[in-house]
C-alpha angles and dihedrals in degrees: 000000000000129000107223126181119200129209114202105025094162101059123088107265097043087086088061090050090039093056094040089052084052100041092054090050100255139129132250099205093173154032149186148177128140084238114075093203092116122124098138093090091077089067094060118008108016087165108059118100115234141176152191098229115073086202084068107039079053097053093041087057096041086049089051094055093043109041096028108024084223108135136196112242106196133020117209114200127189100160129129118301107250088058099061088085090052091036095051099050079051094054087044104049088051096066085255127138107233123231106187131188118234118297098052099185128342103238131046094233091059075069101064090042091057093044095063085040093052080053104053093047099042094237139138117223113200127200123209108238103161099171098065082065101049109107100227088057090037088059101040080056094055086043093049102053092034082061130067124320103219088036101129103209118210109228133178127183126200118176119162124172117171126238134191130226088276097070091065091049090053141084087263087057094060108082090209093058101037095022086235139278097317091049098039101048106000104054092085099053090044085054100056095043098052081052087052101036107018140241130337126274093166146018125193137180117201099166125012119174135138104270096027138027135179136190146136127252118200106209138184098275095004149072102208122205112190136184118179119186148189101172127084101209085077089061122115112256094251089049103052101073121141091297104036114220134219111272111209125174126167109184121199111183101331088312123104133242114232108200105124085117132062105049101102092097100024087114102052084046079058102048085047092060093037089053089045096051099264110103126131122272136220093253086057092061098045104094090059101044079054088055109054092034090064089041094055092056101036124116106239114233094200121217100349125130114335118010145150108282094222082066083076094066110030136093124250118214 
C-alpha cells in the first residue's frame, strides 16, 4: 500500500485522482486546498487529515517523515495551473513521486528546470495523459503508423464546452494563471494527436481570444484544423438546450472519431501504469506544452490560407 498526499481536493477533477488512489488499494494520508468545501473526501478517504494552509499540510508531511519515518510516496496534484510547477518541486523535495494533472507546466523551459530538479531528488514525476490510454486512440494510433508513411492525413478538431460568466472571473479565465483557452482545454488533444501523428513543422493561430481560439498545426504526417471553444453560442443548435452540452468532434479524413465513451476509468488505468513503472514522463508531454505556449504568444493572422471552416461562422468577441 502507498501512502499518497493531494493538493487541490476541492477542485473538479481530484474525485477522479481520489478514486483511482482507492481503486488501486492505496491510501490518501493527506489533503489540502485553501477551500474547505470539501466533503468529498468522506466518500473515499474520511481519515486523511487536510487542511487549508499549505504552511501546515507541509509541516504535517515533513513531521511524519521525521518523527515517524513514515513518507509520502506519491504526491497527487490537481491545483491551478500555474501552480504544477510550484506543486511538483514540493512533492520532490519531499522525497515524493509527483502525479500531475495536464498541464503539467505552462512553458517548455519549466521543463528543463524540473528535469534537473527530478534529478537532484531522485523522483519521477508522472503526467495524466488519459487519452493516450483510451482504446479507440490507442487504435487509430496503431492504424495510422501500420499504414503509409508519406500518407498526409486531414484532421479537424472541434471541441466546445460551455462556460458561464464565472470561468472568466476565475483563476482559468487569467491567462497568466491557465495559460487560456488552448492550454486549459485544448493540451491534452494536441497531445494525442502529436503521439498519433508526430511532432510538430508548423503552428498557426487564426483566431485567439479569451473564450475561443483556432489555428492549424502541420505535423509529421498531418495538417491539423482546430477550433476550441467556451462559449455556447458556437455550439452547435441541438446542442444548445437549457443546459448546453459539450460538443466534441475529431475528424480523421473526412471520418469521425468516435471516443465520447470509455473515460470514465481512465484515471484509475493511469494510476495502474504509473504504479507499475509506466507513467508518462515530462519529455512525453513536451511536444504539447510547446504547442500552446506558442499558441498562447502568437500574432493571429486571421482567415488567411488554411483554417477551420466553423471560423467562418462564428462570432468573434
Amino acid at each position: 500500500m502507498k501512502k499518497f498526499a493531494i493538493i487541490g481536493v476541492g477542485g473538479y477533477i481530484a474525485p477522479r485522482h481520489l478514486q483511482a488512489i482507492k481503486d488501486t488499494g492505496n491510501e490518501c494520508i493527506v489533503a489540502l486546498d485553501k477551500n474547505d468545501s470539501v466533503g468529498v473526501i468522506d466518500s473515499y478517504f474520511p481519515n486523511a487529515a487536510f487542511f487549508t494552509e499549505f504552511e501546515r499540510f507541509d509541516r504535517f508531511i515533513d513531521k511524519r517523515h521525521r518523527d515517524q519515518g513514515d513518507k509520502i510516496d506519491y504526491v497527487s496534484i490537481c491545483s491551478p495551473n500555474y501552480l504544477h510547477d510550484a506543486h511538483i518541486r514540493f512533492a520532490l523535495r519531499v522525497g515524493a513521486n509527483a502525479i500531475c494533472e495536464k498541464p503539467i507546466v505552462l512553458n517548455p523551459w519549466n521543463l528543463d528546470a524540473l528535469e534537473v530538479i527530478a534529478g537532484e531528488y531522485g523522483g519521477t514525476v508522472n503526467v495524466i495523459l488519459q487519452l493516450r490510454l483510451h482504446e479507440a486512440i490507442r487504435a487509430l494510433r496503431e492504424k495510422i503508423l501500420a499504414g503509409p508513411a508519406d500518407k498526409r492525413h486531414q484532421i479537424e478538431l472541434t471541441y466546445i464546452t460551455p462556460r458561464g460568466k464565472w470561468y472568466l472571473v476565475s483563476w482559468k479565465g487569467d491567462v497568466e494563471k491557465s495559460g487560456g483557452v488552448a492550454t486549459n482545454i485544448g493540451v491534452h488533444f494536441f497531445d494525442m494527436l502529436t503521439w498519433i501523428f508526430g511532432s510538430v513543422k508548423t503552428n498557426t493561430i487564426n483566431l485567439a481570444s479569451p473564450m475561443k481560439m483556432g489555428g492549424v498545426l502541420e505535423l509529421e504526417r498531418a495538417d491539423v484544423k482546430w477550433f476550441l471553444s467556451l462559449d455556447r453560442n458556437d455550439l452547435p443548435d441541438a446542442n444548445r438546450g437549457e443546459k448546453p452540452k459539450t460538443f466534441r468532434s475529431i475528424t480523421v479524413d473526412g471520418e469521425e472519431l468516435e471516443f465520447s465513451e470509455g473515460f470514465t476509468t481512465l484515471h484509475t488505468t493511469s494510476y495502474q501504469e504509473i504504479l507499475a513503472g509506466r507513467g508518462f514522463t515530462m519529455e512525453d508531454t513536451r511536444q504539447a506544452i510547446d504547442i500552446v505556449s506558442r499558441a498562447r504568444t502568437a500574432e493571429p493572422i486571421g482567415l488567411k490560407g488554411e483554417y477551420h471552416p466553423i471560423l467562418k461562422t462564428i462570432k468573434a468577441e
